[in-house]
C-alpha positions as CSV (number, residue, x, y, z in Angstrom):
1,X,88.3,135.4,85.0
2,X,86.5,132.9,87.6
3,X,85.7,132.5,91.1
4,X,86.3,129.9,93.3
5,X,83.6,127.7,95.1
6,X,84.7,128.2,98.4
7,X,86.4,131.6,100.3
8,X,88.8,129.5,102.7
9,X,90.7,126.6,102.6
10,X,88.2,125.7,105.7
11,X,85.3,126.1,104.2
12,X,86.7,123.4,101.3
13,X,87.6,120.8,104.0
14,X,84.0,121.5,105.6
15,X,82.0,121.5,102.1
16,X,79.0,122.5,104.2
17,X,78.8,119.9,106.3
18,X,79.4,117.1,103.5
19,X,83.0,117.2,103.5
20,X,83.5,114.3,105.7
21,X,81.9,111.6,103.0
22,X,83.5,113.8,99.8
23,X,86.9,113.4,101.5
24,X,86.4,109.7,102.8
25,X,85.5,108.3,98.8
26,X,88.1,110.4,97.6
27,X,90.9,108.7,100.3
28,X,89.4,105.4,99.3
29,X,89.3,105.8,95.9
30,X,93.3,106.8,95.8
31,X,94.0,104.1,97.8
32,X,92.1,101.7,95.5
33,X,93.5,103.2,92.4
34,X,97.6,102.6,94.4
35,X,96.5,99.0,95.5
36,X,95.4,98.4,91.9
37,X,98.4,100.0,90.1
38,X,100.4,98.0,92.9
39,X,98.9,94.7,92.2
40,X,99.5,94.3,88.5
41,X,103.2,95.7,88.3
42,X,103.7,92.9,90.2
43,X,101.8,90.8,88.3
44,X,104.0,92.5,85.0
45,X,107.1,91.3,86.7
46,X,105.9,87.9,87.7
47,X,105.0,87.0,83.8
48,X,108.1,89.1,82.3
49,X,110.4,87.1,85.1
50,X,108.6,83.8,83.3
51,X,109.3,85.2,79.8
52,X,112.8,85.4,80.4
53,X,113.2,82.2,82.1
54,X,111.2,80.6,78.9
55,X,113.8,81.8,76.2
């Protein structure tokens, strides 16, 4: 049906050499997207905590 890019789990990790700079934006990408997530839920619960101290 289709064939994978790479024969071992090694040679993924590796990427020919360009591995280290694909797996380095992809760490700091997830951590960016965790710190961003993180940041506005609480934000959400800063303004919902006002809302309910309003009415």
């Amino acid at each position: 049906m289709f064939e994978f890019a790479f024969k071992s789990f090694q040679e993924a990790i590796y990427m020919n050499g360009h591995g280290v700079y694909v797996w380095s934006v992809v760490i700091i990408l997830i951590f960016c997207l965790v710190c961003a997530f993180s940041y506005y839920k609480i934000k959400l619960k800063e303004y919902k905590k006002k809302l309910d101290e309003t009415y």
